[in-house]
C-alpha positions as CSV (number, residue, x, y, z in Angstrom):
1,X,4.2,12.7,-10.4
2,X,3.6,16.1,-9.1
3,X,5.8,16.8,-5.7
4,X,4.0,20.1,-3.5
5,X,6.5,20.7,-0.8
6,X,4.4,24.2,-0.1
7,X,2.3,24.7,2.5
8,X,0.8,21.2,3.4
9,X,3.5,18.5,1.5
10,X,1.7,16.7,-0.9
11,X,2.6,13.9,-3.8
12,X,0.1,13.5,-6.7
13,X,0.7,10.4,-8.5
14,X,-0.4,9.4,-11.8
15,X,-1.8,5.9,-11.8
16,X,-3.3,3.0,-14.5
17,X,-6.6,2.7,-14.1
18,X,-6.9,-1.0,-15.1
19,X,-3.9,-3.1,-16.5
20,X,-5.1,-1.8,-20.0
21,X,-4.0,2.2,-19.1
22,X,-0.2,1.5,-19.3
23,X,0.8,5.6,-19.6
24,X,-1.7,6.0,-16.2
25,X,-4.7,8.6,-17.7
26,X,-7.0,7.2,-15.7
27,X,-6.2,7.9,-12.0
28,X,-4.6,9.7,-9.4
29,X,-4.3,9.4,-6.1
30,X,-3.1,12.0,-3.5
31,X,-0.8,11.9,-0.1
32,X,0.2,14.1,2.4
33,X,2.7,13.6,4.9
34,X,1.5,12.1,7.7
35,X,4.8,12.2,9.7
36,X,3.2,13.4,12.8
37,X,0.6,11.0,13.0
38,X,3.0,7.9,11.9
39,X,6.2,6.9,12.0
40,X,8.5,8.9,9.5
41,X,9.9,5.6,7.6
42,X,5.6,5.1,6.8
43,X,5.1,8.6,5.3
44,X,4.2,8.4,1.9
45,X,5.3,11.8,0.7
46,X,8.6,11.2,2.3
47,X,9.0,8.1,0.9
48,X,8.7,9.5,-2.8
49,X,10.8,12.2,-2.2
50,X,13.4,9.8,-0.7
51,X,13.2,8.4,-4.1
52,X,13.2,11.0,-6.2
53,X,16.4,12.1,-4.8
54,X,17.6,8.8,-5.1
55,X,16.8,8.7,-8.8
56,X,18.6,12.3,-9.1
57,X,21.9,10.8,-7.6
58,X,21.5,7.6,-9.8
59,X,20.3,9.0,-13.2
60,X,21.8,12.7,-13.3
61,X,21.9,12.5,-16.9
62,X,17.5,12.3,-16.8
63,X,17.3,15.3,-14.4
64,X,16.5,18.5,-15.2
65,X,15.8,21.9,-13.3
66,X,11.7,20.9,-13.6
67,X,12.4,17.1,-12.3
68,X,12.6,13.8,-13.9
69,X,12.8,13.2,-17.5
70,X,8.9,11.9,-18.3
71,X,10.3,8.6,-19.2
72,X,12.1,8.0,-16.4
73,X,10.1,5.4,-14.1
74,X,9.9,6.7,-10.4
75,X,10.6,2.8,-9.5
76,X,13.0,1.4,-12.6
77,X,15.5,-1.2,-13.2
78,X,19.3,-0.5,-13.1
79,X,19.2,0.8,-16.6
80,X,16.4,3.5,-15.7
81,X,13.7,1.2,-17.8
82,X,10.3,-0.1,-16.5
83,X,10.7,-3.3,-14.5
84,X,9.5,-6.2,-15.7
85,X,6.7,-8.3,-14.2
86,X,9.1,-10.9,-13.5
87,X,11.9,-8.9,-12.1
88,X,9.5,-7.4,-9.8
89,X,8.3,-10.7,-8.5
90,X,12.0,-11.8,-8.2
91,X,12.5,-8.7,-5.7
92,X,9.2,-9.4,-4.0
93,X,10.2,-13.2,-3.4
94,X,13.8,-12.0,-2.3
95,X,12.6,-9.6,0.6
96,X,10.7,-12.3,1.7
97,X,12.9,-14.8,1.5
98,X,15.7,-11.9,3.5
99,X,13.0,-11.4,6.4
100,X,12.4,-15.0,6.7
101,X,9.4,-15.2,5.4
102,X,7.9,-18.5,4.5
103,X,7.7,-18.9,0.5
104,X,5.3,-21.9,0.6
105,X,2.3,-22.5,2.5
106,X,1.6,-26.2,4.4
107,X,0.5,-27.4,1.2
108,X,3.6,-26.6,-0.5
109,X,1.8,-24.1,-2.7
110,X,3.6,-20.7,-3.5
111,X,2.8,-18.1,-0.5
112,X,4.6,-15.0,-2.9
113,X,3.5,-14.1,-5.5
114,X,3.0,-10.8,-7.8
115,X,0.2,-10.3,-6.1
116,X,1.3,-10.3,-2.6
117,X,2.2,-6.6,-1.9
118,X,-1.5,-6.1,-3.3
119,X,-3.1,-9.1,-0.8
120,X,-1.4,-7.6,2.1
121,X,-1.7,-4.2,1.6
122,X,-5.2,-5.3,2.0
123,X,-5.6,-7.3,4.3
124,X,-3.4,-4.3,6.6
125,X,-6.0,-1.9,6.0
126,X,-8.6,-4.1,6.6
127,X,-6.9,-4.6,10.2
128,X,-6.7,-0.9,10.4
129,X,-10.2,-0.7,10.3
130,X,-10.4,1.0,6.6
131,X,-13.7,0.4,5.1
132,X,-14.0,-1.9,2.2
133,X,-15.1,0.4,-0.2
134,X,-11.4,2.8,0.6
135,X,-10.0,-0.4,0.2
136,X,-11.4,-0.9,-3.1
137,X,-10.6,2.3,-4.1
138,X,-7.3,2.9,-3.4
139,X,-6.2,-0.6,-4.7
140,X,-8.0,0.2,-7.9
141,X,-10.2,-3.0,-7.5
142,X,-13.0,-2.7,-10.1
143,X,-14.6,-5.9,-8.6
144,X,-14.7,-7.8,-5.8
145,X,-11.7,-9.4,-5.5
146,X,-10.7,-7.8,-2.8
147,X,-13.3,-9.6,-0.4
148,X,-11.2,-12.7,-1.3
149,X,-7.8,-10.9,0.1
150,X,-9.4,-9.8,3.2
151,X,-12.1,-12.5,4.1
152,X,-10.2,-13.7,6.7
153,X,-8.9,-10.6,8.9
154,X,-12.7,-10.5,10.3
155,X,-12.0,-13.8,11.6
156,X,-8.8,-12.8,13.3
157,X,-11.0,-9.6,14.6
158,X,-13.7,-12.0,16.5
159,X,-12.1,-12.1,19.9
160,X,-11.9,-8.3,19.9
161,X,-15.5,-8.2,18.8
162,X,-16.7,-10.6,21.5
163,X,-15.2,-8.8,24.0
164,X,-16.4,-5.6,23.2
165,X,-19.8,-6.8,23.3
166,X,-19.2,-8.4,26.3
167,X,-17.9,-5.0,27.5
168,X,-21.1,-3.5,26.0
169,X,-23.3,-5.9,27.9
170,X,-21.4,-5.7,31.1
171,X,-22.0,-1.5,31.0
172,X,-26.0,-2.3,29.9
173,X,-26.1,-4.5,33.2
174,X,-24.5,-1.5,35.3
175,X,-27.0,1.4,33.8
176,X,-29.7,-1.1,34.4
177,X,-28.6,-1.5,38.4
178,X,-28.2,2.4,38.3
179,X,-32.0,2.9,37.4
């Protein structure tokens, strides 16, 4: 995790690359603060420094002048270790479970899961108009399998679509008239 607080503030972070890179070689990804453009509680680079100085108060001992011990996690469990898969779920299905969030569907299968940050951070960005291939790239999707998180936000989209083409036609008709 590199923090640049010079000039244009900036957080480089170090990610896997597939669930195979566990000490995150293969990839990272860049954000700048985007406070003016967003709410400040959204900006990324304030939101890891947030943290950082979070894990400063909580583990002084793994702090140094330079930052962070290596080995301390920039998201770890009360002991300063890695979480576990199923401790993270756990937290996942207790925020949901705090903002009222359903945890089955109709069909009383699970609605959280592990994978749910992942689904609807997708699905978001697909609603924010993000391309499919950003998308892909900054979930680290290899494959397609983000199609199947997102396949139904263009369906959500078609009354907006329909009436800008019927905007569209409506402005055709006019330069038509005009002519």
């Amino acid at each position: 995790l590199e923090v640049n607080s010079e000039g244009d503030p900036v957080v480089k972070w170090y990610l896997p690359a597939s669930k195979t890179d566990a000490e995150a070689r293969g990839v990272a990804r860049a954000h700048g603060c985007c406070c003016i453009s967003a709410a400040p509680a959204s900006c990324p680079y304030h939101a890891v420094v947030a943290q950082l100085d979070r894990l400063r108060r909580l583990f002084p001992d793994r702090w140094s002048a330079a930052g962070p011990a290596d080995d301390l996690p920039l998201f770890p469990d009360e002991e300063g270790s890695v979480v576990t898969k199923d401790h993270m779920v756990a937290t996942i299905v207790d925020a949901a479970r705090r903002l009222r969030v359903p945890l089955e569907s109709p069909d009383q299968s699970a609605r959280i899961s592990g994978h749910s940050l992942r689904v609807t951070g997708a699905q978001g960005l697909a609603r924010a108009g993000v391309d499919v291939w950003a998308i892909q790239l900054l979930g680290r999707w290899g494959s397609d399998a983000v199609l199947g998180y997102i396949r139904e936000v263009p369906l959500e989209l078609a009354a907006t679509w329909a009436a800008k083409a019927a905007r569209a036609m409506t402005l055709e008709e006019v330069m038509r008239r005009r002519s």
